[in-house]
Backbone as a ProteinNet text record, in pm:
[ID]
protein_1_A
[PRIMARY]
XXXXXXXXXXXXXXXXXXXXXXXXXXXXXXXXXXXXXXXXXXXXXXXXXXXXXXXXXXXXXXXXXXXXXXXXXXXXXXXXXXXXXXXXXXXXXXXXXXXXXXXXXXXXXXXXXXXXXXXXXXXXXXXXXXXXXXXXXXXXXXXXXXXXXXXXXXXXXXXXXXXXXXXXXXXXXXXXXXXXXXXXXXXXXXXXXXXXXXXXXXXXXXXXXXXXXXXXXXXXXXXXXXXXXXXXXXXXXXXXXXXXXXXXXXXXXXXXXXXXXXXXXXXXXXXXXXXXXXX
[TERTIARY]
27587.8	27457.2	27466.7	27559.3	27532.9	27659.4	27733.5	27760.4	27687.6	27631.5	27514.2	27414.6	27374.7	27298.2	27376.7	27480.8	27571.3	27565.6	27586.4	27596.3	27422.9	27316.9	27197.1	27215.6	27250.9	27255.8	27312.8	27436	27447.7	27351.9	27269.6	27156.8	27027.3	27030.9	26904.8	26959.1	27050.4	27088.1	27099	27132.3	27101.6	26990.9	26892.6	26747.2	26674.8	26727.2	26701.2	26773.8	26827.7	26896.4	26822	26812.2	26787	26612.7	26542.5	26417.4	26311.4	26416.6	26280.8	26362.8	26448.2	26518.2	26555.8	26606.2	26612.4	26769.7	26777.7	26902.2	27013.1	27127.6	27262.4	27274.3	27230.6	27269.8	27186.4	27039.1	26965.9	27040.3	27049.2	27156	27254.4	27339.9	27472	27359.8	27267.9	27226.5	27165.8	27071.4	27041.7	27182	27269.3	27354.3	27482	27478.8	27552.3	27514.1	27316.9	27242.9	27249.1	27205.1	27190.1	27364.5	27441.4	27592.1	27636.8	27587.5	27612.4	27533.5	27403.6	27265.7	27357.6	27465.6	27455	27563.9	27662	27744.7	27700.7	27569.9	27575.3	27437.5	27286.7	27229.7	27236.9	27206	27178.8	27078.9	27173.5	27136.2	27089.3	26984.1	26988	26900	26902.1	26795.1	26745.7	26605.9	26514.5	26435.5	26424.8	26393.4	26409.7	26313.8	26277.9	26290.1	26332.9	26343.7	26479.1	26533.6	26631.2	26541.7	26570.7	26518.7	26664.1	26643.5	26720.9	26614.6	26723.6	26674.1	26738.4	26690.2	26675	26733.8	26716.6	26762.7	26921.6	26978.8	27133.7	27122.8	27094.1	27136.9	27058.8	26923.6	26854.3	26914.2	26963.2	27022.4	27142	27227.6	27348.4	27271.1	27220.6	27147.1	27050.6	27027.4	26905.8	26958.6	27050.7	27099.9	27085.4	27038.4	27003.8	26830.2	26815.4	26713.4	26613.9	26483	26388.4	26377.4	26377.7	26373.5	26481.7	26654.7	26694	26723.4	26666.3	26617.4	26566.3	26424.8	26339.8	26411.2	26435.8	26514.8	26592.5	26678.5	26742.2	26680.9	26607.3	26550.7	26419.6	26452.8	26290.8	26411.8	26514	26623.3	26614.9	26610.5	26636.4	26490.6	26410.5	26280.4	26276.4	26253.8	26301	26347.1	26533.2	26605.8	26522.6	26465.5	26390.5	26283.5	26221.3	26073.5	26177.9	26262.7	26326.2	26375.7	26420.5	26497.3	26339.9	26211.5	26128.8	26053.8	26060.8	25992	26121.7	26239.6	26294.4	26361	26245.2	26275	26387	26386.8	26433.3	26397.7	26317.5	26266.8	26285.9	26260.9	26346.1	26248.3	26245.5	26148.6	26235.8	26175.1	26251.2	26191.1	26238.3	26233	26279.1	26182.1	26230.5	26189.2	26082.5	26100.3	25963.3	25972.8	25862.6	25876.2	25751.4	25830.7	25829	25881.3	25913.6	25862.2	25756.5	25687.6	25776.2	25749.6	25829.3	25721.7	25713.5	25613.4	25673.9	25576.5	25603.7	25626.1	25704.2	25862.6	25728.2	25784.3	25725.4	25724.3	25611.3	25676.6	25734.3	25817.6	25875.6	25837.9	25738.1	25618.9	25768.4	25726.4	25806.4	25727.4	25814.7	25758.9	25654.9	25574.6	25478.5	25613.8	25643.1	25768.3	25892	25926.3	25998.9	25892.5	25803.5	25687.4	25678	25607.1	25629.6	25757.4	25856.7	25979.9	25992.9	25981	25928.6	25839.6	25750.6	25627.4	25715.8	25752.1	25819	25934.9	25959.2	26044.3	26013.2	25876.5	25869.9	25752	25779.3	25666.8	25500.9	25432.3	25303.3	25253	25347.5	25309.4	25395.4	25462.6	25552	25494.6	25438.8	25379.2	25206.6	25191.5	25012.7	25062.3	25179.8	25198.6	25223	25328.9	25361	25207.1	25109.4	25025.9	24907.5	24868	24783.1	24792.5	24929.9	24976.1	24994.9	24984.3	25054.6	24886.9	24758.6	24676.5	24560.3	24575.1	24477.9	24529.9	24662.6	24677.7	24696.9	24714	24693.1	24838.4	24826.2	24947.4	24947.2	25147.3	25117	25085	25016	24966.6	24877.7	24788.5	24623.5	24641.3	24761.4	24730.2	24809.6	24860.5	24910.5	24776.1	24702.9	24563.9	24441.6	24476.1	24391.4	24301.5	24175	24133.3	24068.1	24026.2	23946.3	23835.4	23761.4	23622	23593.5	23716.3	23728.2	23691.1	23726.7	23742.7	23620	23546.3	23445.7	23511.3	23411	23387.2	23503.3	23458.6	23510.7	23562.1	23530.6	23581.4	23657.4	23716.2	23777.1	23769.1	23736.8	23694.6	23774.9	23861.8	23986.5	23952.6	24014.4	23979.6	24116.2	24128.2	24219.1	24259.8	24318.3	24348.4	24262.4	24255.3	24160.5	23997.3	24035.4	23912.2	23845.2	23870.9	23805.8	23807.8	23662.1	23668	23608.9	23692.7	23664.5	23669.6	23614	23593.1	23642.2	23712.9	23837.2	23822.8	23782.7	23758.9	23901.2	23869.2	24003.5	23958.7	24076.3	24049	24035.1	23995.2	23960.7	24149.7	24271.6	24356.5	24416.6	24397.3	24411.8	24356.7	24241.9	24103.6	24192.3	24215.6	24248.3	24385.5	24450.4	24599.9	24590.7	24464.5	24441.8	24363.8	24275.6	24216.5	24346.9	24460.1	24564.5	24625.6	24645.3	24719.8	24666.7	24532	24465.9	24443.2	24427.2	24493.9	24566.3	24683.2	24875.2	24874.4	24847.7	24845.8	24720.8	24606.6	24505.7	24448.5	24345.1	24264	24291.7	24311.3	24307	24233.8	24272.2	24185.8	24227.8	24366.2	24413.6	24487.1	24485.6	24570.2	24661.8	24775.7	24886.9	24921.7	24984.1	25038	25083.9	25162.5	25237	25226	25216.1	25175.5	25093.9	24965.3	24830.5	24801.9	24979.5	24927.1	24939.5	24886.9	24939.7	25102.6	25105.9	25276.8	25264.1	25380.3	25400	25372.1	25392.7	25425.3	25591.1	25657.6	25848.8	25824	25749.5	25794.8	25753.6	25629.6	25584	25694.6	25733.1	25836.6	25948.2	26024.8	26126	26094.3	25958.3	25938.9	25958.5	25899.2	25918.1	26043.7	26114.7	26259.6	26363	26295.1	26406.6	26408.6	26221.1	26191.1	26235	26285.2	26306.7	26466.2	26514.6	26645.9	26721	26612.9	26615.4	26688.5	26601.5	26634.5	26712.6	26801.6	26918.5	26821.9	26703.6	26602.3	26604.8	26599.2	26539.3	26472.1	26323.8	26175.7	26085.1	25984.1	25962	25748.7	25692.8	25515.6	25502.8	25571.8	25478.6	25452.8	25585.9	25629.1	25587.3	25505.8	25405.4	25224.3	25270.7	25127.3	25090.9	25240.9	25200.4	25203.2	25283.2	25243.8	25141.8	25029.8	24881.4	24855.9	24875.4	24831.1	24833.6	24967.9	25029.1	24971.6	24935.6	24899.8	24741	24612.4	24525.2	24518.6	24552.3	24602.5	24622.3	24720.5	24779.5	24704.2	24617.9	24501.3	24376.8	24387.1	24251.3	24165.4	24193.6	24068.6	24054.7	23963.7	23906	23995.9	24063.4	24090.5	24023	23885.7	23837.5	23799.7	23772.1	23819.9	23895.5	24039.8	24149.7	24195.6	24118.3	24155.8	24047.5	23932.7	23883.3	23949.9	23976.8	24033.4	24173.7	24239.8	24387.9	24339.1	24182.5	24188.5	24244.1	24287.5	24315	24243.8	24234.4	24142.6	24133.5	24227	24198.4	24281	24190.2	24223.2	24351.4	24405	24496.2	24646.9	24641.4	24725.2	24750.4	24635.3	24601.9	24661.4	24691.1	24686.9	24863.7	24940.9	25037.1	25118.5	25083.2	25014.7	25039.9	24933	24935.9	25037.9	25125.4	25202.7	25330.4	25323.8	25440.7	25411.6	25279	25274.3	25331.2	25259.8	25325.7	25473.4	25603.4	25689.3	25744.6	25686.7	25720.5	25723	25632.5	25548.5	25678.5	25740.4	25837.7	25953.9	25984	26144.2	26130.1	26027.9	25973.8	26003.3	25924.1	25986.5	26112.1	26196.2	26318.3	26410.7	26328.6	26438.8	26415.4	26291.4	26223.2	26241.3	26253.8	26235.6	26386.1	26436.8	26534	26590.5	26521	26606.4	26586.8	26567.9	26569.4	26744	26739.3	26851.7	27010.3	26940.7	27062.2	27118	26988.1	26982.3	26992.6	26984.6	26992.3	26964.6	26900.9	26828.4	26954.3
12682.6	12633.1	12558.2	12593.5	12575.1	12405.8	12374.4	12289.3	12181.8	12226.5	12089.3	12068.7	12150.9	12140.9	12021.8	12077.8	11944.7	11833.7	11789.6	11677.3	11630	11697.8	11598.1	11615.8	11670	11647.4	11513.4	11431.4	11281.3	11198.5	11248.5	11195.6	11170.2	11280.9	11333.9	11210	11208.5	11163	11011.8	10934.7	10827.8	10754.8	10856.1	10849.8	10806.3	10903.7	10907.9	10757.7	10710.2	10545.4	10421.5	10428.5	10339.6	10336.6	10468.7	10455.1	10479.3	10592.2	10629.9	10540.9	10469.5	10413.3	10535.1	10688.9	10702.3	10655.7	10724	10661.1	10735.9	10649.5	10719.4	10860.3	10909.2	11016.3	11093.4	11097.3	11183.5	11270.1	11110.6	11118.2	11260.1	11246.8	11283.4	11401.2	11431.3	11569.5	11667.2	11558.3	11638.5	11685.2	11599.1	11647.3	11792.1	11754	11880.5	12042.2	12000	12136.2	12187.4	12050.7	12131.9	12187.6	12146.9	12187.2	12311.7	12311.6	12434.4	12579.6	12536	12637.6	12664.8	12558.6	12596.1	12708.8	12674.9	12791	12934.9	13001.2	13057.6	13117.3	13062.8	13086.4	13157.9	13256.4	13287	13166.4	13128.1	13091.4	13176.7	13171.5	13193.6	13119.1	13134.6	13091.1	13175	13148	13233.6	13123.9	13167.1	13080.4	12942	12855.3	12714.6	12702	12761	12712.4	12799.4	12707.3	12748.8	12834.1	12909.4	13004.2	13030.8	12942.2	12954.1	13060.9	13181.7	13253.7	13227.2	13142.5	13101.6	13233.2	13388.5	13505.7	13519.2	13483.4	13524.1	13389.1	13255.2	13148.9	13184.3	13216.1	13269.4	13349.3	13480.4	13554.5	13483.9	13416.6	13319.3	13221.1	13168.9	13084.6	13106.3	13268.4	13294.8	13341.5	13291.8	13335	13157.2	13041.8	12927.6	12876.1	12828.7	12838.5	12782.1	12793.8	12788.3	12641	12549.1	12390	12370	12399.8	12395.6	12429.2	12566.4	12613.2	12562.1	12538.2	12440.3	12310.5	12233.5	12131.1	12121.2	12270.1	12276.3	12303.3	12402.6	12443.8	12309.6	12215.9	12113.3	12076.1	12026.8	11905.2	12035.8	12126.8	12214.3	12207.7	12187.3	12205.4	12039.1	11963.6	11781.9	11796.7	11832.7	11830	11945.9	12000.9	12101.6	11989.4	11986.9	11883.5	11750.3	11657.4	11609.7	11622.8	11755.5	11792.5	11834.7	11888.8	11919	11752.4	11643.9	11552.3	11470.8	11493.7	11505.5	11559.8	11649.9	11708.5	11806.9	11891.6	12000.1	12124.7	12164.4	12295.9	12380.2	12403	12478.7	12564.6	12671.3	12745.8	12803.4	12825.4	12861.6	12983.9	13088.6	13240.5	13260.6	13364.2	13404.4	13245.3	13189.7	13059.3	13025.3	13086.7	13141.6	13016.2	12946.3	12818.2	12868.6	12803.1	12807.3	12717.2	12734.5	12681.4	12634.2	12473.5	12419.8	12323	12283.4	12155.2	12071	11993.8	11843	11727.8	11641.6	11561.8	11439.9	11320.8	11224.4	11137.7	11064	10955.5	10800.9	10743.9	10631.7	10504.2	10454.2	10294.6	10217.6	10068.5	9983.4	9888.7	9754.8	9721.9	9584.4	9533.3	9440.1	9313.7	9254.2	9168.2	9160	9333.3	9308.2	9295.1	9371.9	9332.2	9199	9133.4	8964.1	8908.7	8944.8	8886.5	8913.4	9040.3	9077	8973	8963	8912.9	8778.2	8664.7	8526.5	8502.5	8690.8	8646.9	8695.9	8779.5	8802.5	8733.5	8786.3	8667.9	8727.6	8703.5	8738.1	8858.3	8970.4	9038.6	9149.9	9181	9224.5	9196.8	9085.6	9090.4	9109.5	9138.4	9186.8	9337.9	9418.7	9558	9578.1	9485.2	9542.8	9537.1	9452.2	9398.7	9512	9540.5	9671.1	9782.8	9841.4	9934.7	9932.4	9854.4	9801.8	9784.3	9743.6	9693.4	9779.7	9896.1	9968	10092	10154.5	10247.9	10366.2	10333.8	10395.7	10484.2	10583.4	10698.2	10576.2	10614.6	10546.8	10593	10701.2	10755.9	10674.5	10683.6	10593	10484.3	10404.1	10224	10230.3	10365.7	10343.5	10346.1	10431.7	10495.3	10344.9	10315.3	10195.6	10092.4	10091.1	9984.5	9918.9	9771.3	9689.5	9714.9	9787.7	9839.8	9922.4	9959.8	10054.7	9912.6	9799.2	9707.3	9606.3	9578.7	9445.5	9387	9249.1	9155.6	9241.9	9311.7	9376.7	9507.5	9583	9723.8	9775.5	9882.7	9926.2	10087.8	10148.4	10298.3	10375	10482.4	10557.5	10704	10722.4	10848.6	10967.5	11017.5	11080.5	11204	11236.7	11433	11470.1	11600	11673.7	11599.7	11527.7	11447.5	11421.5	11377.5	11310.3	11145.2	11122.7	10967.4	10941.6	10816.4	10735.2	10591.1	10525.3	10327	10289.7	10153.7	10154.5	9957.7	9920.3	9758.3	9695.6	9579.5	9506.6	9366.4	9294.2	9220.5	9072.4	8994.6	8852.7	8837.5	8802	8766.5	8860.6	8985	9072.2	9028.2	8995.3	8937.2	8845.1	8717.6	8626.6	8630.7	8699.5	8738.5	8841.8	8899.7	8968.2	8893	8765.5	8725.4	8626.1	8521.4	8493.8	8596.9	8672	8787	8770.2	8785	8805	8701.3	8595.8	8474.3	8426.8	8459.6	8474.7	8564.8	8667.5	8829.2	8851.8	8754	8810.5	8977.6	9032.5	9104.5	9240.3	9312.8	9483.4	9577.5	9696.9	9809.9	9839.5	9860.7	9868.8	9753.1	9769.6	9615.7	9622.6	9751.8	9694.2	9742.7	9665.6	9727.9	9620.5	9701	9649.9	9662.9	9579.8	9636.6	9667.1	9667.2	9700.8	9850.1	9878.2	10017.5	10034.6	10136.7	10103.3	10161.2	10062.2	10094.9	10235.5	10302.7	10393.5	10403	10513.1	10556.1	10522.8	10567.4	10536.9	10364	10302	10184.1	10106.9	10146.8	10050.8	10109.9	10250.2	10255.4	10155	10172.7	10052.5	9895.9	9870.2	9742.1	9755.6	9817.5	9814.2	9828.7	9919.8	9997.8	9824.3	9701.6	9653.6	9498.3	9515.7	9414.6	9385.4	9533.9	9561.9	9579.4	9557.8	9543.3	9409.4	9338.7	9159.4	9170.2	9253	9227.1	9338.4	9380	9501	9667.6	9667.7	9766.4	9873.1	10016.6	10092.7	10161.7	10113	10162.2	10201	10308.6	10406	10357.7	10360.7	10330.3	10418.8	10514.1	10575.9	10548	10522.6	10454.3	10304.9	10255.8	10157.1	10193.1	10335.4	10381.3	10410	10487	10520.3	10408.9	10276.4	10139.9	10124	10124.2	10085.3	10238.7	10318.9	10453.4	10381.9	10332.3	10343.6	10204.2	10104.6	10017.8	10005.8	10057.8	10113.9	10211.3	10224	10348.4	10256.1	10237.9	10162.4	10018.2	9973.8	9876.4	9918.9	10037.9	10115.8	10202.4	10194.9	10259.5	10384.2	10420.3	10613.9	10658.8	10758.1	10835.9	10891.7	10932.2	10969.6	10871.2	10724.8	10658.7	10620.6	10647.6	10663.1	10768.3	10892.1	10972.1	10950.7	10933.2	10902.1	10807.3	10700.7	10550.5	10646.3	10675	10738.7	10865.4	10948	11032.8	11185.9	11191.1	11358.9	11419.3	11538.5	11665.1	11708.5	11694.6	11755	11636.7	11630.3	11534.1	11549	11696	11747	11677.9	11629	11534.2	11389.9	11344.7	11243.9	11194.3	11325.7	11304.5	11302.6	11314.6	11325.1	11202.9	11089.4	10912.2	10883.8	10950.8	10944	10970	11073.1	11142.5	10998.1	10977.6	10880.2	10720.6	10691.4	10619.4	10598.1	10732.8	10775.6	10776.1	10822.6	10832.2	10660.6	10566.7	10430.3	10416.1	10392.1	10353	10413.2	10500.8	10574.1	10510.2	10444	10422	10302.7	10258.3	10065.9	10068.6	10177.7	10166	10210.4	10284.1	10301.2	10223.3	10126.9	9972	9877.1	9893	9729	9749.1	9885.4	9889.1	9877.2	9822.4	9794.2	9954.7	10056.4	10146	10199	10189.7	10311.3	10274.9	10131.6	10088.4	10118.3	10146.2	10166.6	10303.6	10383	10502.9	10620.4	10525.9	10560.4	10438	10489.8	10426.5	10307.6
23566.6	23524	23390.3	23303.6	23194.4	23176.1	23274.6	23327.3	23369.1	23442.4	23436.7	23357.1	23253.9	23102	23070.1	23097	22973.6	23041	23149.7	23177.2	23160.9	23163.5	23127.6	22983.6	22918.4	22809.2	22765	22808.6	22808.3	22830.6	22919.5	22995.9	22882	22833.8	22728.6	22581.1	22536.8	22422.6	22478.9	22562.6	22599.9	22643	22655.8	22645	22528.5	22427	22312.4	22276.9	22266.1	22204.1	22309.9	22392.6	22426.2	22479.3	22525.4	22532	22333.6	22333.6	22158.2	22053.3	22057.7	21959.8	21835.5	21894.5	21773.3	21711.1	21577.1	21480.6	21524.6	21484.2	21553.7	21496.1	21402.4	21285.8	21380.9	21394.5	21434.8	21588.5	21635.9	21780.7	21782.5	21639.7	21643.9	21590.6	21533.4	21500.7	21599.1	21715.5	21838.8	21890.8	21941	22027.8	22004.5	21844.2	21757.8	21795.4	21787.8	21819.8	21947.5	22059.4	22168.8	22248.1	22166.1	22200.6	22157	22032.1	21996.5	22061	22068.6	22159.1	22303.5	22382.3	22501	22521.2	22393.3	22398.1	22377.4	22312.4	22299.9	22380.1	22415.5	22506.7	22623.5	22731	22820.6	22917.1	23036.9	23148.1	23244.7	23302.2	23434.5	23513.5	23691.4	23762.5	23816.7	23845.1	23889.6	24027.2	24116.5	24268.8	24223.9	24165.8	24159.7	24039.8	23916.2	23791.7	23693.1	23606.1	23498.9	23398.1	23338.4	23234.3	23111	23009.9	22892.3	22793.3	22779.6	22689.6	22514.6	22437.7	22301.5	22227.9	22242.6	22147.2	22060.5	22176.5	22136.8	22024.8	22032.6	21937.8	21796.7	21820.3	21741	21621.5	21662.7	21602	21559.9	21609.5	21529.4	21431.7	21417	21342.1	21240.8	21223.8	21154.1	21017.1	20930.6	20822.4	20742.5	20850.8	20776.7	20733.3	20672.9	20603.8	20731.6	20724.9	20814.1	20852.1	20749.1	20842.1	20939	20849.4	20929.3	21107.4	21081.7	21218	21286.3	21208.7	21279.3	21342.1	21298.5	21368.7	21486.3	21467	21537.2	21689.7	21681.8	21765.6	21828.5	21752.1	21763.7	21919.2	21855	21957.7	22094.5	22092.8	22232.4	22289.7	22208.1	22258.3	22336	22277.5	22326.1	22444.9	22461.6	22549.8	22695.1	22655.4	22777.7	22863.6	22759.5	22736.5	22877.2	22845.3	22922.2	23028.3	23065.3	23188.5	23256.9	23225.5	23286.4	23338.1	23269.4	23259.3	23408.2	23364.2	23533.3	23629.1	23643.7	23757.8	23785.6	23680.9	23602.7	23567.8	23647.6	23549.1	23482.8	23428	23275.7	23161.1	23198.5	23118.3	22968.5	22833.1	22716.5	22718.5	22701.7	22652.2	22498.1	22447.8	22224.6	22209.8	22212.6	22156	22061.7	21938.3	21850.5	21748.1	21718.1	21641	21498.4	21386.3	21275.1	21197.9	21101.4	21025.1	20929.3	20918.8	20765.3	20702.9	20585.1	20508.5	20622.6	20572.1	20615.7	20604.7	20624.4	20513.3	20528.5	20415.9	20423.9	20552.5	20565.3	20733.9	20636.9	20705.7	20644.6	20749.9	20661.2	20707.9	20704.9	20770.5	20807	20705.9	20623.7	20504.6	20667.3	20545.9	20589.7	20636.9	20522.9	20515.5	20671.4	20711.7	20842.5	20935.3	20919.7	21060.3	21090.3	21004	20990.5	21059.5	21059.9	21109.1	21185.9	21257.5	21405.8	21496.8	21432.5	21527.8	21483.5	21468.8	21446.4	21587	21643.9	21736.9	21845.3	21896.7	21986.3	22079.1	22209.5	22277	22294.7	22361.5	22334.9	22374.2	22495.9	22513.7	22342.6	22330.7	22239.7	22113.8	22082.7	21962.6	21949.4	22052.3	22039.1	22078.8	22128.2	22100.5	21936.7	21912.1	21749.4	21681.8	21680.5	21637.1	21613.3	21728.7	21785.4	21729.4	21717.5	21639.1	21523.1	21432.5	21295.2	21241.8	21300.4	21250.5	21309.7	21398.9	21453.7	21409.6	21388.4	21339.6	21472.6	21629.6	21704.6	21760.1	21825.9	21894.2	22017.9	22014.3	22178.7	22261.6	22290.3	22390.3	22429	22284.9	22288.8	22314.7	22291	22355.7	22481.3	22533.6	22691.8	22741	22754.5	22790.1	22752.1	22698.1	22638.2	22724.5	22802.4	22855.2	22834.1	22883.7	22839.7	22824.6	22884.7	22858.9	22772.2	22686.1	22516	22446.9	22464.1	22355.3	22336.7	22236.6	22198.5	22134.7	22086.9	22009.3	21863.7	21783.3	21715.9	21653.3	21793	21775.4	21895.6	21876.9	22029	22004.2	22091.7	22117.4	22173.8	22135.6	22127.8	22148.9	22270.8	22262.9	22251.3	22161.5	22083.6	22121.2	22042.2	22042.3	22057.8	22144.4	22130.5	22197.5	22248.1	22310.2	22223.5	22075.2	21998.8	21972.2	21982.3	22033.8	21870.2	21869	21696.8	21737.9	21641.7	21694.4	21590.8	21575.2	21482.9	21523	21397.5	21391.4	21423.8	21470.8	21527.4	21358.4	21311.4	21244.3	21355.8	21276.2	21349.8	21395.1	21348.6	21380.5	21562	21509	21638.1	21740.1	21733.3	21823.8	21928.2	21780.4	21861	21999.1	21913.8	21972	22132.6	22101	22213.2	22312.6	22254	22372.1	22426.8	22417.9	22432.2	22501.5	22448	22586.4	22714.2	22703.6	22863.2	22834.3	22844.2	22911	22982	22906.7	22994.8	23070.4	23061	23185.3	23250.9	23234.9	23345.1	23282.8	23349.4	23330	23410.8	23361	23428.7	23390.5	23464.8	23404.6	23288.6	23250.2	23123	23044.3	22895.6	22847.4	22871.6	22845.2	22903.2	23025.8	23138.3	23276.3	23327.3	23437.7	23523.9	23686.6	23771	23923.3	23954.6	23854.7	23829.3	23790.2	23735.3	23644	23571.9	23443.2	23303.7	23237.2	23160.9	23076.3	23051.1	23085.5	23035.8	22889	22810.3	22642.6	22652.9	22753.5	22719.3	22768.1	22829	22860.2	22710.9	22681.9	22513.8	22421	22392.6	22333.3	22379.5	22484.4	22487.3	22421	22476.1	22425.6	22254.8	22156.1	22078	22002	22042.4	22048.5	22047.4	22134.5	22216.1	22077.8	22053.5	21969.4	21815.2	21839.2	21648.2	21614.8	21755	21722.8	21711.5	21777.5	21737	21568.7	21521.2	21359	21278.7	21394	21350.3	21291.7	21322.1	21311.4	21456	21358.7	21501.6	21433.4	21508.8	21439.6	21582.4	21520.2	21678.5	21621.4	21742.2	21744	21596.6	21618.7	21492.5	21370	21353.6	21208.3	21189.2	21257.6	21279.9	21260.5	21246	21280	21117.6	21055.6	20952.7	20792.6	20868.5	20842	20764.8	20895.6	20875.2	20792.6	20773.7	20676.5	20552.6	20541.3	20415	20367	20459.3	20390.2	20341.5	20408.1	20392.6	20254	20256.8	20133.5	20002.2	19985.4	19893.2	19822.7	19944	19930	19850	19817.4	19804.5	19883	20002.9	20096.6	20120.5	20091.6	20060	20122	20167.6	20183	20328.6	20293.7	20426.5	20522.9	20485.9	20566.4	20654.8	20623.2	20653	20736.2	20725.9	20814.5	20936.2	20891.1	21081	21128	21057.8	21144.2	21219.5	21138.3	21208.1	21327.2	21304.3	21420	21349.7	21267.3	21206.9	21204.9	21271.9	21204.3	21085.4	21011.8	20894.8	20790.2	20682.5	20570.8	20536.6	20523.4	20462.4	20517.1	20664.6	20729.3	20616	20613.7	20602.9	20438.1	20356	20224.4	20218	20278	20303.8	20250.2	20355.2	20319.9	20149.6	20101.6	19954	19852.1	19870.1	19821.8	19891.5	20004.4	20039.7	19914.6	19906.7	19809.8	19685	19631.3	19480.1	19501.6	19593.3	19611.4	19595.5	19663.8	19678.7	19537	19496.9	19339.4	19214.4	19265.8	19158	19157.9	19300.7	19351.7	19351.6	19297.2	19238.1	19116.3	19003.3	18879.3	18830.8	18915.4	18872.9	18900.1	18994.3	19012.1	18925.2	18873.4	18800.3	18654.1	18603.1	18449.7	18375.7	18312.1	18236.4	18187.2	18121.5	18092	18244.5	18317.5	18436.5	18494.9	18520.4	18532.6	18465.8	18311.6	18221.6	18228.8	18236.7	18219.4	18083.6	18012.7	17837.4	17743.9	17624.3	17508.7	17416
[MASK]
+++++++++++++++++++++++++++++++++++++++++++++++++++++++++++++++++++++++++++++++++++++++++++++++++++++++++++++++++++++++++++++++++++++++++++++++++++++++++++++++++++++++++++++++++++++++++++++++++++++++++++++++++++++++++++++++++++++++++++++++++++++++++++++++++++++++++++++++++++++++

């Protein structure tokens, strides 16, 4: 059993590069974990499904500090999440999560976006566009249909079945009425065959667009883009968190703290003694 873990496990990490674009490091950090978890895990099957019991790794692992755990245990949780998504079943047993803060998100500057959109074609750059300037999960612009969208707003219905309306600027407008132009009219904006894009298919697109420019950048970090640039512009705060859809501000302030962080690692480049490092 634990034989063929491994071989989707190639499966799982090649997923990861070429559908979520993630980074080779992260790559080499999932695959470290779930290699190490399989040696020491309990397999079994039970009629129609695998059942990995998480205890035995647990207990090997619990003398490292709690993020790390966390992490570790995030990539086994992923790699499950995957083998169930094909056609895999795979239940986790002892699988109690582990509370850690929460690290800064890292926005993509305005400057590469721009260079992005210079090379992609119209469907690809009204995705980067959408996301970068609406602030949306890709869930929400897979889910996304024309009858969410006016003249100047579009209506999102979120986590938690919370619905928020979120202004489109005049340039978006235009770029979106040009889209449906070239692609004709559906139930949803984006699709194919008359159904809508997956979340892994807009990831690829994005994944495929940003490597035009030696970049591997994921919807989110597009999402938190528009946070960070909102933010940094001035705009309240609680503004900012309905437009993004958070329940709680306390998400939202997160953003802020990534600011001040920018703002520091600006003056320790720009100021003459920061550079020198003495008087």
């Amino acid at each position: 059993m634990k034989k063929l873990l491994s071989k989707k496990k190639v499966l799982f990490l090649e997923y990861l590069e070429n559908m979520r674009g993630y980074s080779d490091l992260t790559i080499k950090s999932y695959a470290e974990s779930i290699e190490e978890a399989l040696k020491i895990v309990e397999v079994t099957r039970e009629e129609s499904h695998i059942i990995i019991n998480l205890m035995p790794y647990r207990l090997k692992i619990s003398h490292l500090n709690s993020k790390t755990i966390s992490k570790k245990l995030s990539a086994l949780r992923s790699f499950v999440l995957f083998l169930n998504e094909n056609n895999l079943h795979v239940l986790l047993e002892s699988d109690d999560s582990v509370k850690v803060a929460k690290t800064l998100p890292k926005p993509i500057s305005h400057e590469h976006i721009l260079e992005v959109l210079k090379l992609a074609d119209i469907q690809e750059k009204l995705l980067v566009t959408m996301l970068y300037t609406l602030g949306l999960r890709i869930s929400e612009l897979s889910s996304l249909k024309l009858d969410d969208i006016s003249s100047g707003w579009i209506r999102v219905l979120g986590k938690g079945s919370k619905q928020r309306d979120i202004p489109i600027i005049p340039s978006t407008k235009k770029l979106l009425d040009e889209y449906l132009t070239d692609f004709g009219t559906n139930k949803f904006l984006f699709y194919k065959n008359g159904e809508k894009l997956s979340e892994n298919s807009l990831r690829y697109i994005i994944t495929k667009v940003f490597k035009r420019v030696g970049m591997k950048v994921t919807p989110h970090q597009l999402r938190h883009s528009y946070a960070t640039a909102l933010l940094n512009g001035g705009a309240p705060i609680v503004d900012v968190s309905e437009l993004l859809g958070h329940s709680s501000m306390a998400t939202t302030q997160i953003y802020t703290k990534l600011g001040s962080a920018l703002k520091q690692q600006n003056y320790n480049k720009a100021h003459p003694l920061c550079k020198v490092g003495e008087f």
